[in-house]
C-alpha positions as CSV (number, residue, x, y, z in Angstrom):
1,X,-18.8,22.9,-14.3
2,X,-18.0,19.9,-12.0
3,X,-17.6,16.3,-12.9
4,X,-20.6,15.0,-11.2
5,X,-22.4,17.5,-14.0
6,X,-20.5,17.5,-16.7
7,X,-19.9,13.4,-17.6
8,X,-22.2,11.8,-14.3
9,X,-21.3,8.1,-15.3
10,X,-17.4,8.4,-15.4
11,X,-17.7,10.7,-11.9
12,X,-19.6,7.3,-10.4
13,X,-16.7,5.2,-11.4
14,X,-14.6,7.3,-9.8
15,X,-16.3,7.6,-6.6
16,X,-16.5,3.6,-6.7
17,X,-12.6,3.6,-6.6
18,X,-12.5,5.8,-4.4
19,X,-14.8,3.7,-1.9
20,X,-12.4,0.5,-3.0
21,X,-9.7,2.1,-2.3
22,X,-11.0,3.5,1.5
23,X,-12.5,-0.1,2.5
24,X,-10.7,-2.6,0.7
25,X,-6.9,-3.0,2.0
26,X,-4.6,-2.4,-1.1
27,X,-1.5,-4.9,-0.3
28,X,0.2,-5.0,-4.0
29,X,3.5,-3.8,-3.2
30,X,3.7,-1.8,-6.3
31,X,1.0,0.2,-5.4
32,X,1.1,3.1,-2.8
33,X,-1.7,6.4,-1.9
34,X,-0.2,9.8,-2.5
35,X,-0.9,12.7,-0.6
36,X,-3.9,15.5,-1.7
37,X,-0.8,17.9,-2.3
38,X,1.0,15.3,-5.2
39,X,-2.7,15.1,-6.3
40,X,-3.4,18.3,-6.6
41,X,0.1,18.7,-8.3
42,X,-0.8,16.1,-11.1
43,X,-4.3,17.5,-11.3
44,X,-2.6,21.3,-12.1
45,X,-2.2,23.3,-15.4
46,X,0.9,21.5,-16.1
47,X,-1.2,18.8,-17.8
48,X,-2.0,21.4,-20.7
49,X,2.0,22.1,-21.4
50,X,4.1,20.8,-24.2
51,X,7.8,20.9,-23.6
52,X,9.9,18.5,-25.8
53,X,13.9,19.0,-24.8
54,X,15.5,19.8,-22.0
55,X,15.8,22.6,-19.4
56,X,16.8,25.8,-21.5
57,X,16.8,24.1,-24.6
58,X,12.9,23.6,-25.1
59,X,11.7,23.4,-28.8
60,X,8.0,25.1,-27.8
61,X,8.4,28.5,-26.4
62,X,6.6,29.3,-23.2
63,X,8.0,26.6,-21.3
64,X,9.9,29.0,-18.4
65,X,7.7,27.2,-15.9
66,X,8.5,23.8,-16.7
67,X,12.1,25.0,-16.8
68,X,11.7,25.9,-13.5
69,X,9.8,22.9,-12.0
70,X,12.0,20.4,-13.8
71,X,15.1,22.2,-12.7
72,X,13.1,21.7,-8.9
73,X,12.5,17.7,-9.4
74,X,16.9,17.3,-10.5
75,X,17.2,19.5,-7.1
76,X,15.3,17.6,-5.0
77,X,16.2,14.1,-6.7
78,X,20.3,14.9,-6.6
79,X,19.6,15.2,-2.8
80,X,17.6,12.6,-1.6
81,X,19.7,9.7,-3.4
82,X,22.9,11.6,-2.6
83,X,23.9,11.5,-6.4
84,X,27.6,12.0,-6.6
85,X,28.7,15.0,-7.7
86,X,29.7,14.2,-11.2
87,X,26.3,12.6,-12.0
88,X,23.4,14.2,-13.1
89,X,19.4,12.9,-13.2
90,X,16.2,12.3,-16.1
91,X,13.1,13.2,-14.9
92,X,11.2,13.0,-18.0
93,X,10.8,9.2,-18.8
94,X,7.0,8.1,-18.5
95,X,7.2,5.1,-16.5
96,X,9.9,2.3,-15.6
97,X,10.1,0.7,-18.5
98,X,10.3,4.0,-20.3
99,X,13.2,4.8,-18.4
100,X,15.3,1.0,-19.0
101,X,14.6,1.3,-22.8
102,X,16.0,4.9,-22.6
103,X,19.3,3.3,-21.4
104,X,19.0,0.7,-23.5
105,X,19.1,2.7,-26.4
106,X,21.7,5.0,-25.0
107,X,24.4,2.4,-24.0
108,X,23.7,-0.9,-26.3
109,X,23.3,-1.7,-30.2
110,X,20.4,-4.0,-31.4
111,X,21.6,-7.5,-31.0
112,X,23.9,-6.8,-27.5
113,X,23.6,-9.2,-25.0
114,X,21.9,-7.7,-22.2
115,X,21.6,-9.9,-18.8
116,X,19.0,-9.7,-16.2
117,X,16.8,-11.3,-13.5
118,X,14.5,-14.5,-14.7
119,X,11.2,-12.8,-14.5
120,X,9.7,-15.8,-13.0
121,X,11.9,-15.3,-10.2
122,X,11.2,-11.5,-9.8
123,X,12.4,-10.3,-12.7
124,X,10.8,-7.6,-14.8
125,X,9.5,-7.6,-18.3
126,X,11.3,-4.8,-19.0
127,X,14.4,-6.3,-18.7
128,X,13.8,-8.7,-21.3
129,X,11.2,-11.7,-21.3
130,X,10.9,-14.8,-24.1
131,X,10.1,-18.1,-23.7
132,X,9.4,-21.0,-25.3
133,X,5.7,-22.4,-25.2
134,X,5.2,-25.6,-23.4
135,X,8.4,-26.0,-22.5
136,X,9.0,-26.9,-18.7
137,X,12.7,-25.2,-17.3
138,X,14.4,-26.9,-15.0
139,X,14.8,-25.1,-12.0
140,X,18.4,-26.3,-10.9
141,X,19.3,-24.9,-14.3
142,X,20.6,-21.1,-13.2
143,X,21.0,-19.9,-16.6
144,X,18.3,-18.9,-18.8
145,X,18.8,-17.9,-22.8
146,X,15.2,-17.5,-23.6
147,X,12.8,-19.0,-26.4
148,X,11.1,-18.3,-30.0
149,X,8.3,-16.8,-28.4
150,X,9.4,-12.4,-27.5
151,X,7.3,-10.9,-25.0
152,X,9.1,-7.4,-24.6
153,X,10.1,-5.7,-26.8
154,X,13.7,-5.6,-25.6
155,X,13.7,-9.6,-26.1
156,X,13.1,-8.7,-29.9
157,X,16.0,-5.9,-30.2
158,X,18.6,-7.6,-27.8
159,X,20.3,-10.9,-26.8
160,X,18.8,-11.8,-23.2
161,X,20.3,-13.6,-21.1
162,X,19.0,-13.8,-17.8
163,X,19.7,-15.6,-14.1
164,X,17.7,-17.3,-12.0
165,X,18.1,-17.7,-7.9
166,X,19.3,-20.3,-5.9
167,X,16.9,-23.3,-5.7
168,X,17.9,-24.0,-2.3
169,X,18.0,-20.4,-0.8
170,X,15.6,-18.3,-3.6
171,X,18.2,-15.4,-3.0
172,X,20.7,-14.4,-5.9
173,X,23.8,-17.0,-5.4
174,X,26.7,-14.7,-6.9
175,X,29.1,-16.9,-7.9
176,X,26.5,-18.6,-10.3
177,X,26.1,-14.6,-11.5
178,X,29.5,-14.2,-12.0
179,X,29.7,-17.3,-13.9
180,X,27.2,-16.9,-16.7
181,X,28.5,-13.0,-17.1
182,X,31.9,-14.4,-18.0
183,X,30.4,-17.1,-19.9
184,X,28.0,-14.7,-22.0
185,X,30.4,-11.1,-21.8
186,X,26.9,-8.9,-21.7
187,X,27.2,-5.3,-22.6
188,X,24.7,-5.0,-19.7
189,X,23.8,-6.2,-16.6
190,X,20.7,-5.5,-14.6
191,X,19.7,-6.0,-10.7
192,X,16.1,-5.1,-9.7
193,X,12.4,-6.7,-10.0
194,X,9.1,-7.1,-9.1
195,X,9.2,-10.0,-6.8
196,X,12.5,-10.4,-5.2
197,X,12.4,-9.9,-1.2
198,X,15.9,-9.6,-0.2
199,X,18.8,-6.8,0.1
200,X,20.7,-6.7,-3.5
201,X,24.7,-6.8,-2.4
202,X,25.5,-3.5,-5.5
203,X,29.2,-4.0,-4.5
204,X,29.5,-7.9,-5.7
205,X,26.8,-7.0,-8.7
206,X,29.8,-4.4,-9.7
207,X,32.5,-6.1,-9.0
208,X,31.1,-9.0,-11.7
209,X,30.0,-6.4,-14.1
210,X,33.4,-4.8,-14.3
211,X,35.1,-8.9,-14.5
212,X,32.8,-9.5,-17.4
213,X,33.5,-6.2,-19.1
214,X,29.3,-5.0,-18.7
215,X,27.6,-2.0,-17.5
216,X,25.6,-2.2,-14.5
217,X,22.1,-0.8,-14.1
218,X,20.6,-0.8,-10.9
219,X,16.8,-1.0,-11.1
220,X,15.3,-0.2,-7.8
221,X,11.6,0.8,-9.3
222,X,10.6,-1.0,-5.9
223,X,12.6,-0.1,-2.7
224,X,13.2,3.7,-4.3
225,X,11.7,4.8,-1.2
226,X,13.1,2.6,1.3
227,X,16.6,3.7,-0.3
228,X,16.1,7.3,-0.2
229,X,15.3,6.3,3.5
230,X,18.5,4.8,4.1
231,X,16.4,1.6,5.4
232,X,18.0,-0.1,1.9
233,X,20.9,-0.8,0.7
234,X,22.0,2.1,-2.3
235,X,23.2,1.5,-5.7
236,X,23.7,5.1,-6.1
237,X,27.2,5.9,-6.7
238,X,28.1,2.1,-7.2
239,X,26.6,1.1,-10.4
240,X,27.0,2.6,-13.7
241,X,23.0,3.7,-14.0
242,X,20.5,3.7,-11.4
243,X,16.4,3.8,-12.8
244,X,13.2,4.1,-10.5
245,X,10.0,4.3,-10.7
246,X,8.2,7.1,-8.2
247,X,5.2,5.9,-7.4
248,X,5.9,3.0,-5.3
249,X,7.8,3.3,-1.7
250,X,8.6,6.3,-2.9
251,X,5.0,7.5,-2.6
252,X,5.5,10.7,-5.3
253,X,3.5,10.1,-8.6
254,X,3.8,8.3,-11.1
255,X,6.5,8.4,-13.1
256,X,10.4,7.7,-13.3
257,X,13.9,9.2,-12.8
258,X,17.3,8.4,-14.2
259,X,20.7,8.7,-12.4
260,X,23.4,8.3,-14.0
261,X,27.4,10.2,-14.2
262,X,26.8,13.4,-16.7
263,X,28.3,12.2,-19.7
264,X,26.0,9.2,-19.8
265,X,22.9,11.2,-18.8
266,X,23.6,13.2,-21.7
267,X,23.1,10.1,-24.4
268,X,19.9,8.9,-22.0
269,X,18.4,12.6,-22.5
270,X,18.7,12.4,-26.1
271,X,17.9,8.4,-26.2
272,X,14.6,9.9,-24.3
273,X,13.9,12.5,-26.6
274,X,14.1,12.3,-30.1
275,X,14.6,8.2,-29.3
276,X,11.7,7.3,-28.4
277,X,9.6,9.6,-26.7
278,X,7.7,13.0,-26.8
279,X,6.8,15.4,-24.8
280,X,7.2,14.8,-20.9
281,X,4.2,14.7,-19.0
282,X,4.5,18.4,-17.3
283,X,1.9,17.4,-14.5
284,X,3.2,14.1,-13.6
285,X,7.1,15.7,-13.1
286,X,4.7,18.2,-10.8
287,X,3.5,15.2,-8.3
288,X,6.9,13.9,-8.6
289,X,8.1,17.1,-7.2
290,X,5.9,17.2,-4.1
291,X,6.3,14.1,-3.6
292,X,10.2,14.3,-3.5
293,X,9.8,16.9,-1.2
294,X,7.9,15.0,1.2
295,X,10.7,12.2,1.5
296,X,13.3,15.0,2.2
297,X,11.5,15.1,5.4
298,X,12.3,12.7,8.7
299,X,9.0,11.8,8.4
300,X,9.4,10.1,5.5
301,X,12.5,8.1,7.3
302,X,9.8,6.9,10.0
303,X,7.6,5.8,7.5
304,X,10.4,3.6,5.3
305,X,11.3,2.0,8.6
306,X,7.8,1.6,9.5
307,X,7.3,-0.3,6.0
308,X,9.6,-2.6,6.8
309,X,8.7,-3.1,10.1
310,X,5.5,-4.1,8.7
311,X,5.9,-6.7,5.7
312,X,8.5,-8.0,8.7
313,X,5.9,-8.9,10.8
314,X,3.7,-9.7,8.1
315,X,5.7,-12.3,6.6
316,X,6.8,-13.6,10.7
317,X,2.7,-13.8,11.5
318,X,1.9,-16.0,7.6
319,X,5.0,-18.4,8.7
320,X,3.4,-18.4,11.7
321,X,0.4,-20.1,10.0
322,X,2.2,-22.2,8.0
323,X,2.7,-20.4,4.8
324,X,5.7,-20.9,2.7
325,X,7.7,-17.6,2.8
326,X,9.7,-17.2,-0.4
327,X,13.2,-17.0,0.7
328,X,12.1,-17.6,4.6
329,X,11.0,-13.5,4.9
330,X,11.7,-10.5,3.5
331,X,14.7,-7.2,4.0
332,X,11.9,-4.9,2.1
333,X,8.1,-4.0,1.5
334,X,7.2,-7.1,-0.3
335,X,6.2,-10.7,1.0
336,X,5.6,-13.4,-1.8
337,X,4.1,-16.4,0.1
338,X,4.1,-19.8,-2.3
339,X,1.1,-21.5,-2.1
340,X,1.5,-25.2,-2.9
341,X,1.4,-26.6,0.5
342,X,-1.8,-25.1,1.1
343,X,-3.8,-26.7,-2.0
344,X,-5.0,-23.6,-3.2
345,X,-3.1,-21.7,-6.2
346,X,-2.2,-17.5,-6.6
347,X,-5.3,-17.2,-9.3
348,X,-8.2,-18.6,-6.8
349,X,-6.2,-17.0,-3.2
350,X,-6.0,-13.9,-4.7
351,X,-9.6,-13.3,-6.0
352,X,-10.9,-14.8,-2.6
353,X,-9.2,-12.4,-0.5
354,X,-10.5,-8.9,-2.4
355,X,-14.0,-10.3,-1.9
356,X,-12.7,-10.8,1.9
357,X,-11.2,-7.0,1.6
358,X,-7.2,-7.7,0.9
359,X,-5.9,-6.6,-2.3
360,X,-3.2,-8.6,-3.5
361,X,-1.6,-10.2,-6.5
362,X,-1.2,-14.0,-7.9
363,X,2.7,-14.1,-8.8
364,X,4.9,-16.5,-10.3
365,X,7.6,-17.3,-7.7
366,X,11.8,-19.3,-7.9
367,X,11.5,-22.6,-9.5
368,X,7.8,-21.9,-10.7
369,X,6.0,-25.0,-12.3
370,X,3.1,-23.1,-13.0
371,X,1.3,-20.8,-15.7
372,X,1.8,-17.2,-15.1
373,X,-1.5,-16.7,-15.4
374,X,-2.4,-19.1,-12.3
375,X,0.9,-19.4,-10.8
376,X,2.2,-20.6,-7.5
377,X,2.1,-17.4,-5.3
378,X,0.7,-14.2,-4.4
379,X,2.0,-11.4,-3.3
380,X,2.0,-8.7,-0.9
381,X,3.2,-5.6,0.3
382,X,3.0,-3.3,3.3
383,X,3.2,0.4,1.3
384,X,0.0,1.7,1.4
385,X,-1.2,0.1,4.5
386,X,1.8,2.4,6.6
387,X,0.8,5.3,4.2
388,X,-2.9,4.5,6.2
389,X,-0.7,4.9,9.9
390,X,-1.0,0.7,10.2
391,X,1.7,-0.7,12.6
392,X,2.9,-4.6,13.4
393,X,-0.4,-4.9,15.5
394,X,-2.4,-5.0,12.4
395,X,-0.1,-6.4,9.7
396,X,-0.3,-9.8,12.8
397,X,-4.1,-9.1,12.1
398,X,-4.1,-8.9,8.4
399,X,-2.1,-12.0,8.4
400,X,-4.4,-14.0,10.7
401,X,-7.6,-12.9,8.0
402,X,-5.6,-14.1,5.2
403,X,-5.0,-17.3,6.7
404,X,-9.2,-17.1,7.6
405,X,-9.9,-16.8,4.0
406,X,-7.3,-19.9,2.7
407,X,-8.7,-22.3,5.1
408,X,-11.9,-21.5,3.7
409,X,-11.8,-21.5,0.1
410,X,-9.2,-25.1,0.4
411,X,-12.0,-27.3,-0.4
412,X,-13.2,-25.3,-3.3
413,X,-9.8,-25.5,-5.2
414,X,-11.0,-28.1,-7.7
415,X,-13.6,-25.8,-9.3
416,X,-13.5,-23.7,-12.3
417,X,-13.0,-20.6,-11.8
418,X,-16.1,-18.8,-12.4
419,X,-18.0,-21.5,-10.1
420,X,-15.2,-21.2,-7.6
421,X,-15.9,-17.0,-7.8
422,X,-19.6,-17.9,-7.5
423,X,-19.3,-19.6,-4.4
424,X,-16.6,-17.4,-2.7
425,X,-18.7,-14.5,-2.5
426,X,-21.6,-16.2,-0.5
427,X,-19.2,-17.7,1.7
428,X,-20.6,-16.3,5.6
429,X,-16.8,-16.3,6.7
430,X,-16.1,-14.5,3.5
431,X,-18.1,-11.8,4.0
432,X,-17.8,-11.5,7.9
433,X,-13.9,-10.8,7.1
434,X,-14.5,-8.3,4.7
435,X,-17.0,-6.8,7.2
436,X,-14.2,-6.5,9.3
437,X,-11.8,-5.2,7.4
438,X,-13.8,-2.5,6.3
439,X,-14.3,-1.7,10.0
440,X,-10.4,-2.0,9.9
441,X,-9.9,0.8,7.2
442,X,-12.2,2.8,9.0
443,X,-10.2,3.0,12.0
444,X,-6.9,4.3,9.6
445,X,-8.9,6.5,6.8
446,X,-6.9,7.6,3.8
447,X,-7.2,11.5,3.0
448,X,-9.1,11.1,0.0
């Protein structure tokens, strides 16, 4: 029987994302719409199949089929990042994080010092996050050595240390890298992030990594897709280890991959499984392997420039307007636009604009004064709007709304937030925009 008969209340929550997703614009950059053939490919059989180990070494027996698909994903992944030929790939990881603690565990010892991106800055959690509670940082300090209070769980297991971006430019400032990894010899060092705009330069990231006597993992969970493109910048090849997640630009489940030379892909396997993980999730490696697929196509190239194209003129049109760009623009998918000259923080401008129809996020931003949980900026990202066929024309638009909806809610910014919520959604200018919007989406449908 069908879902609508079987369990009728979690088929209407369904259908209500599914209207969301079709009328509201989804701008968070980590976000993306897969096709119905990645769909179907999650939704298949392969979600009932248990296959701890590795292609030809399975510890369940029946598992010829995931032999074979799994063998399909490597296939598929070896060519589109143009993975050297004595390195070898890891599908099976859940998620990114998955994937960083599986190196983790394979290349370091508890109580390493592992070096990374300050996650106000862009960094990721994953990469290690502690602080210390009420404690203001100073943002012309570059170094950051963390506080009593571990987030992540690598911040428990490790010594973190982690590097902040230039005040004056907000982009990485490499000698200041260079100089905190000779000053703190990590066993590690890690690029990559949630919130950082600009081109990574792998070559000077190796260069230090090798100086200091570190590793170097390349975390491009982000701009996989826009570097499987060849619109970005590759790591592949250039650092020591290279993790991704898949649903993002690449557009191809959810889910992670690994590369890495052979003889370290063999600890990561077996950091993966027995380390820390069971069985891989059969269905998801399925959508990962359509989705793969579809990037191998030129298509795929047009739509990575297109991307681009788009947060470009997204992030041209908000300057425009008189936002504050982090870093002046953007060299990927993602635009994170500070928000203290307008008067309104990321919390309150993000709400306001998914009542208006734009989906965004609040995000903490360089030289952040603010709580994470109502911090400076939001930010946005140009994915899943090219996945609808969007082009400049509309990101100049989009732009122009979300400028509509800040000069409306400015006077409001002094309220709590649940009287501020109140009165946003019975603003006329509000709802007129996310009339139009919808109207908007309607003219680029998703395949649903």
């Amino acid at each position: 029987m069908k879902l609508d008969k079987t369990d009728p209340k979690v088929f209407n929550i369904i259908e209500k994302e599914e209207e969301q997703q079709q009328y509201k614009l989804s701008m968070i950059p980590s976000e993306n719409f897969f096709s119905q053939s990645v769909r179907q490919a999650v939704g298949s059989v392969f979600m009932h199949k248990y296959s701890e180990g590795n292609i030809g070494a399975r510890y369940y027996e029946g598992a010829q089929n995931v032999d074979e698909l799994e063998k399909l994903a490597i296939e598929r992944a070896s060519q589109l990042f143009k993975i050297p030929h004595n390195w070898a790939v890891n599908v099976q990881a859940l998620a990114g994080s998955n994937a960083n603690l599986a190196v983790y565990l394979a290349v370091l010892e508890p109580g390493d010092t592992l070096m990374g991106m300050y996650l106000p800055d862009g960094g990721h959690l994953s990469h290690g996050w502690s602080y210390e509670p009420k404690k203001k940082q100073d943002p012309n300090q570059l170094v950051y050595t963390g506080g009593s209070r571990k987030v992540h769980l690598t911040s428990k297991i490790f010594n973190v240390v982690q590097y902040k971006t230039d005040p004056e430019t907000q982009q990485f400032n490499y000698d200041e890298v260079e100089k905190i990894a000779m000053e703190h010899k990590p066993k590690l060092i890690i690029t990559g992030g949630t919130a950082y705009p600009r081109e990574i330069d792998y070559y000077k990231m190796k260069q230090i990594a090798e100086k200091s006597g570190a590793l170097y993992m390349a975390d491009i969970a982000h701009e996989a897709g826009l570097i499987a493109a060849g619109v970005n910048y590759s790591p592949v090849g250039i650092a020591d280890i290279v993790t991704m997640t898949t649903h993002k630009t690449l557009r191809a489940a959810r889910g992670s991959i690994i590369l890495a030379p052979k003889e370290l892909i063999k600890k990561i396997n077996r950091a993966v499984l027995p380390g820390f993980q069971g069985g891989p999730f059969n269905n998801n490696i399925a959508g990962i392997t359509v989705g793969l697929g579809e990037a191998l196509k030129p298509e795929f190239r047009k739509y990575a420039e297109q991307v681009l194209k788009n947060a470009g003129a997204l992030a041209y049109q908000l300057n425009k307007w008189k936002f504050d760009v982090v870093s002046g623009g953007t060299d990927k998918h993602l635009v994170l636009v500070n928000m203290t000259n307008k008067g309104i923080f990321g919390k309150k401008t993000a709400r306001a604009l998914d009542h208006a129809g734009i989906i965004c996020n609040k995000n903490t931003m360089p030289q952040e004064t603010r709580s994470p949980l109502d911090p400076s900026a939001i930010r946005l990202g140009t994915p899943w709007v090219t996945t609808r066929g969007m082009k400049e024309e509309q990101m100049l638009k989009i732009a122009d709304y979300i400028n509509g909806v800040v000069e409306e809610i400015k006077g409001l910014a002094d309220l709590e937030f649940d009287m501020f919520e109140a009165k946003v959604k019975e603003l006329t200018t509000i709802k007129r925009i996310a009339g139009e919007i919808k109207k908007l989406c309607e003219q680029f449908p998703l395949e649903i």
